[in-house]
VOBA-1610 file (N, C-alpha, C; in pm, whole numbers, padded with zeros to 5 digits, always signed):
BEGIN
Unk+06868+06451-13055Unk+06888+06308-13047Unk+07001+06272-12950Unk+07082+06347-12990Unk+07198+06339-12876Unk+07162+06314-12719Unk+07032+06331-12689Unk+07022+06359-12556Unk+06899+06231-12537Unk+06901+06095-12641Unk+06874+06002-12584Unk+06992+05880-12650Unk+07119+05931-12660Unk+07214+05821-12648Unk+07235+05828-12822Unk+07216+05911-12926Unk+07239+05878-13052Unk+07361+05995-13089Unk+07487+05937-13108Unk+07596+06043-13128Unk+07515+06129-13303Unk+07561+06238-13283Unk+07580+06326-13364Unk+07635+06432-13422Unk+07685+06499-13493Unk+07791+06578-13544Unk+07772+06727-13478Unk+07702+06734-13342Unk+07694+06842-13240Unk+07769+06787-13168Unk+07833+06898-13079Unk+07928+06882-12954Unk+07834+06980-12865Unk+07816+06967-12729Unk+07727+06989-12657Unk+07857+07040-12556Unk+07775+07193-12547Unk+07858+07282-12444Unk+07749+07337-12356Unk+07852+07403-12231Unk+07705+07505-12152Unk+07795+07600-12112Unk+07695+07734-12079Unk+07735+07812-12046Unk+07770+07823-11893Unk+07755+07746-11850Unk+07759+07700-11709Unk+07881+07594-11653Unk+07986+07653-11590Unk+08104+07639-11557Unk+08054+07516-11472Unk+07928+07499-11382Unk+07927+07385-11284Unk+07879+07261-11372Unk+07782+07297-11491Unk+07722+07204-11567Unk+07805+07154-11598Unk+07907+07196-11670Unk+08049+07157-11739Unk+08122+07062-11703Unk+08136+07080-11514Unk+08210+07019-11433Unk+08130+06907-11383Unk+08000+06925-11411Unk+07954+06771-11391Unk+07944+06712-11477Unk+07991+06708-11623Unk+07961+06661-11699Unk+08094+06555-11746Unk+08211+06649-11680Unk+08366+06609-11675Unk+08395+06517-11587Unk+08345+06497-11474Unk+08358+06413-11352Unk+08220+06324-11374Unk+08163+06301-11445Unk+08071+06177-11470Unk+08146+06079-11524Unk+08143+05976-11461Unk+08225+05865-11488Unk+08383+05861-11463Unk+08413+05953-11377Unk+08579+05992-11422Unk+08631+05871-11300Unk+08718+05866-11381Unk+08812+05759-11280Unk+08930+05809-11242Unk+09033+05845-11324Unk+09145+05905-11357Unk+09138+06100-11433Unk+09183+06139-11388Unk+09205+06239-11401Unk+09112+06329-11535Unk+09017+06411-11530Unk+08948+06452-11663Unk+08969+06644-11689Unk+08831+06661-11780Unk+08909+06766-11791Unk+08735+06907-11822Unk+08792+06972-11791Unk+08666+07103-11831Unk+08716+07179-11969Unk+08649+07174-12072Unk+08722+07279-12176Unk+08632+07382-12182Unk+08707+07479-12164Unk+08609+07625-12177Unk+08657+07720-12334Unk+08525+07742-12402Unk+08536+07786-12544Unk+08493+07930-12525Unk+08518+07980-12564Unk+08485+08130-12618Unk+08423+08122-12816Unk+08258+08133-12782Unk+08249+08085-12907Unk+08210+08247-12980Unk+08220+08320-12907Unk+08208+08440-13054Unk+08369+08443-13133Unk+08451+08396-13025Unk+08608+08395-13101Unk+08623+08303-13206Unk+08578+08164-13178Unk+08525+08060-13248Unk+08467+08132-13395Unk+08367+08178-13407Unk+08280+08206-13495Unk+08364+08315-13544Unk+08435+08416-13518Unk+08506+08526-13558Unk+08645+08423-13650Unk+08683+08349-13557Unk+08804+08259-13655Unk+08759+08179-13748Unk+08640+08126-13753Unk+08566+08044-13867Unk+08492+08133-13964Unk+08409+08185-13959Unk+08353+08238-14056Unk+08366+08442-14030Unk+08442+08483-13978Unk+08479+08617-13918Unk+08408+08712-13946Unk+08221+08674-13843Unk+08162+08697-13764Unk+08184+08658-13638Unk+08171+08793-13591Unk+08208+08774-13375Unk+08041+08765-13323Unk+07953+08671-13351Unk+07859+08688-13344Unk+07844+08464-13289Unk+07695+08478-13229Unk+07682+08313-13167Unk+07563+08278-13289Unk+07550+08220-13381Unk+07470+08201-13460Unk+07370+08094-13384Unk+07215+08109-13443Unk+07093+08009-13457Unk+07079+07949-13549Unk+07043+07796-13517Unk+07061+07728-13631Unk+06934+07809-13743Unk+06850+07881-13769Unk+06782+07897-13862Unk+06867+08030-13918Unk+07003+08047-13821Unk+07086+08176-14001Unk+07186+08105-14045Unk+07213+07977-13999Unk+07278+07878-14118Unk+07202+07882-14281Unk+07304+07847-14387Unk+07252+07838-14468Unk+07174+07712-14531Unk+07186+07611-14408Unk+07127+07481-14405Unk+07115+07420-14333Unk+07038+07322-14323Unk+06971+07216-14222Unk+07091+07097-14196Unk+07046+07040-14058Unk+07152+06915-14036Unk+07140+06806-14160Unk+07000+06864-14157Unk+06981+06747-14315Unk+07014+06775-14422Unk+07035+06902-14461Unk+07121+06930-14581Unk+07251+06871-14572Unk+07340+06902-14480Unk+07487+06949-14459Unk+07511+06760-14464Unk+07459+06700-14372Unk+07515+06555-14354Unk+07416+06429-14386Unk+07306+06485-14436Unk+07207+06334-14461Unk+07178+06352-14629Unk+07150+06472-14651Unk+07149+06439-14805Unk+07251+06484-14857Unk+07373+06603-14811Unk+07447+06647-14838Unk+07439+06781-14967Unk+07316+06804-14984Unk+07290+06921-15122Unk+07383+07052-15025Unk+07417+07063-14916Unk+07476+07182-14900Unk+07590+07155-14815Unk+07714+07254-14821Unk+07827+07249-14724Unk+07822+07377-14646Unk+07845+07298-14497Unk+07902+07392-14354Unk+07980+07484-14428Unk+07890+07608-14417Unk+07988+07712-14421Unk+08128+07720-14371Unk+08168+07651-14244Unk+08341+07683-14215Unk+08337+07517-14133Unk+08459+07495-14112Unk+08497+07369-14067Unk+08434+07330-13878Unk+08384+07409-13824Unk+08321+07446-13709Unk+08253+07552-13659Unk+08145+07573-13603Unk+08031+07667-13620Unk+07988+07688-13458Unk+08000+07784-13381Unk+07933+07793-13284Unk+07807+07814-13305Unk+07703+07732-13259Unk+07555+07790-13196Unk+07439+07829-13112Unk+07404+07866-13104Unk+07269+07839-13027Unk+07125+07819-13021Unk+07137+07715-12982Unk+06986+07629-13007Unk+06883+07747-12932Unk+06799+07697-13028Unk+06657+07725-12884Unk+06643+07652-12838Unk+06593+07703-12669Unk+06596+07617-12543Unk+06500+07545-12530Unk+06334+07507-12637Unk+06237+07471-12591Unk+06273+07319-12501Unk+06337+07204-12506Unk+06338+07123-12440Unk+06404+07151-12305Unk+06333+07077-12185Unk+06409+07118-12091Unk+06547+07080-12050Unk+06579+06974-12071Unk+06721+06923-12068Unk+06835+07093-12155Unk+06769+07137-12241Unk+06828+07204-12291Unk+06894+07349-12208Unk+06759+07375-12192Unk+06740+07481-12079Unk+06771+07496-11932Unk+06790+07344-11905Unk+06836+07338-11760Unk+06969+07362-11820Unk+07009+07290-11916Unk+07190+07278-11897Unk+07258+07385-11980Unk+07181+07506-11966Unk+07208+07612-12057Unk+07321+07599-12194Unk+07245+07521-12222Unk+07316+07458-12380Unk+07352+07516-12526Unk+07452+07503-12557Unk+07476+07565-12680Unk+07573+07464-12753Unk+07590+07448-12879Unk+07629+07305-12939Unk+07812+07398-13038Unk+07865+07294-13083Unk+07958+07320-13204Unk+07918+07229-13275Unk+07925+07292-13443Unk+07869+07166-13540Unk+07947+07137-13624Unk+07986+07044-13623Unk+08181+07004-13681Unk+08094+06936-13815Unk+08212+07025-13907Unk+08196+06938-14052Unk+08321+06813-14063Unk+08395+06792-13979Unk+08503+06686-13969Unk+08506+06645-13822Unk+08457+06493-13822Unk+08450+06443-13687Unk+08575+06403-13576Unk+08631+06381-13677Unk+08815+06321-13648Unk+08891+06478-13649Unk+08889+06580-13671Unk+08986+06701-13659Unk+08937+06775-13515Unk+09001+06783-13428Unk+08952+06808-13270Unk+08957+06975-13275Unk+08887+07016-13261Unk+08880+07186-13191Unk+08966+07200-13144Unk+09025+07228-13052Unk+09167+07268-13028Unk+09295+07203-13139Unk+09249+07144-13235Unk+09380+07141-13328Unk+09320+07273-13406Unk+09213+07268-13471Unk+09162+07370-13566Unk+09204+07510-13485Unk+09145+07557-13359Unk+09157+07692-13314Unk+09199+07679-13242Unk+09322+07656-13218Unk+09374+07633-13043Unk+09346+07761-12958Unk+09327+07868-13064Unk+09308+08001-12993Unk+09166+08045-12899Unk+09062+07936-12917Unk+08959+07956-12855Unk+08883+07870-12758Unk+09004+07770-12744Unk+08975+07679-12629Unk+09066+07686-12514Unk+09011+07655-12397Unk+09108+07684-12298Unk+09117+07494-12184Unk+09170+07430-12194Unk+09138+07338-12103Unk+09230+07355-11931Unk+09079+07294-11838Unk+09090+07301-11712Unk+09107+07163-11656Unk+09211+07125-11591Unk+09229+06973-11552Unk+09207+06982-11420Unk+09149+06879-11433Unk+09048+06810-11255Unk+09110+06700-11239Unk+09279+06741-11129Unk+09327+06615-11083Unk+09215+06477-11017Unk+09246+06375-11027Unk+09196+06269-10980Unk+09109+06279-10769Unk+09242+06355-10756Unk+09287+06364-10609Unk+09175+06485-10590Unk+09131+06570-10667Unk+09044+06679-10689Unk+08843+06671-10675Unk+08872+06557-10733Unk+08727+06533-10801Unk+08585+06498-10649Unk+08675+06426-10568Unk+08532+06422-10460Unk+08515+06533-10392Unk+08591+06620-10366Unk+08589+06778-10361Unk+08500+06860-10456Unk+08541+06841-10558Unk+08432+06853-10666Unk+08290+06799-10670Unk+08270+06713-10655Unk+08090+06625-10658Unk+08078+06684-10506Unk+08162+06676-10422Unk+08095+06761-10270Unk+08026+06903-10347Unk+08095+06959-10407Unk+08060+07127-10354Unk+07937+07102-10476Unk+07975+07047-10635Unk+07831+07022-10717Unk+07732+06965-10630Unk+07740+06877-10593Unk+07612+06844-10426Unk+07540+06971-10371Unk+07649+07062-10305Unk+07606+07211-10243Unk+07536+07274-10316Unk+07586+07275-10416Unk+07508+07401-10502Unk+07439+07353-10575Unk+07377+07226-10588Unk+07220+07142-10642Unk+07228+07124-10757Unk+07369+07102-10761Unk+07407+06990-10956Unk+07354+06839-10967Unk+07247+06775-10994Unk+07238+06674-10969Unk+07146+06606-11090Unk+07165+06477-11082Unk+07081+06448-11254Unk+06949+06499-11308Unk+06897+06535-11161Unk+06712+06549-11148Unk+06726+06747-11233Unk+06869+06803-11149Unk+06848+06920-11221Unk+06899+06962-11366Unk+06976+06870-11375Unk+07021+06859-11572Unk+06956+06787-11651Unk+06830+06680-11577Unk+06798+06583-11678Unk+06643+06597-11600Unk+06564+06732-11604Unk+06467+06754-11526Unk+06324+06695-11617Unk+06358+06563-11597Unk+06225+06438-11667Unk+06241+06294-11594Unk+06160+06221-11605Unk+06174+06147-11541Unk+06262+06027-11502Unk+06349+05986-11652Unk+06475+05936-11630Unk+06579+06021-11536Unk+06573+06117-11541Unk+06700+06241-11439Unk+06601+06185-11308Unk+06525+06209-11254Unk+06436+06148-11155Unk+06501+06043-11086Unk+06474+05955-11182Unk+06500+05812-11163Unk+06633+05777-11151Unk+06751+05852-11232Unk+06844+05834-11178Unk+06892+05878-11062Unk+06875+06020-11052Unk+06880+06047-10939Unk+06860+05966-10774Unk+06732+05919-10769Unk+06691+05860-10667Unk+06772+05709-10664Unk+06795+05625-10735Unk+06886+05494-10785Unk+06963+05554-10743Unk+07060+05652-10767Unk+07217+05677-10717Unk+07180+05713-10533Unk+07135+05762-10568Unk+07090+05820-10393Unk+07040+05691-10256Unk+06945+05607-10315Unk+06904+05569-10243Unk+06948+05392-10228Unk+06972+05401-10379Unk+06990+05206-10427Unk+07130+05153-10474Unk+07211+05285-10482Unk+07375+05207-10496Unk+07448+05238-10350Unk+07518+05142-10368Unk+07598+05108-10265Unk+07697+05221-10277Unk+07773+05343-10181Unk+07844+05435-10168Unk+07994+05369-10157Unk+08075+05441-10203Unk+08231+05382-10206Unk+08283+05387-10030
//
């Protein structure tokens, strides 16, 4: 759901350092940021397995844990990995964190398994240049026809700074 505008108690990561970085410089005005996780450390400090869990070796469904509530998140944050069948998923080599507390930030819980990368202001069109080069673009993270469509709108129908 997350991936038509409905927040949810997933945090959406990739394994992909450029995905990351376009995802940080979307919309940035002022200065943003890349956080890079190490989630078997994650999962080793939460439930101490060094292992990336699928949501089907949870011991419950999103609908257990937060809509009917009959079961609790094993640990206060959970690395996973989805299966890729959607393509948005698969393009953006995706893997989620599933927070049982929305307000307690990952780096307060494990500071030990996050690392943040800051993308001065002065940095960033340097940045969308070289994501340009190497074919980061909405059509290839959002490979349907809205990513399409945006794509071509930014390209062809907004006015350039």
């Amino acid at each position: 759901m997350q991936h038509h505008g409905l927040p949810t108690r997933l945090l959406d990561w990739s394994e992909n350092f450029v995905t990351a970085l376009y995802f940080a410089l979307e919309g940035a005005s002022n200065e943003c940021c890349v956080w890079v996780l190490n989630p078997f450390a994650l999962n080793l400090a939460a439930l101490n397995e060094q292992t990336l869990l699928r949501p089907a070796e949870l011991e419950g469904t999103y609908e257990d844990y937060f809509i009917s509530k009959n079961k609790k998140l094993e640990a206060k944050v959970i690395a996973i990995s989805p299966l890729r069948h959607h393509p948005r998923v698969f393009q953006q080599r995706a893997g989620f964190t599933i927070h049982n507390d929305l307000k307690a930030p990952l780096e307060e819980l494990y500071p030990e398994v996050v690392t943040k990368i800051v993308i001065p202001k002065n940095a960033q069109d340097g940045a969308r240049r070289f994501l340009k080069f190497v074919g980061i673009s909405e059509f290839a993270l959002f490979p349907d026809l809205d990513g399409l469509a945006r794509e071509l709108k930014s390209e062809h129908f907004q006015k350039k700074n």
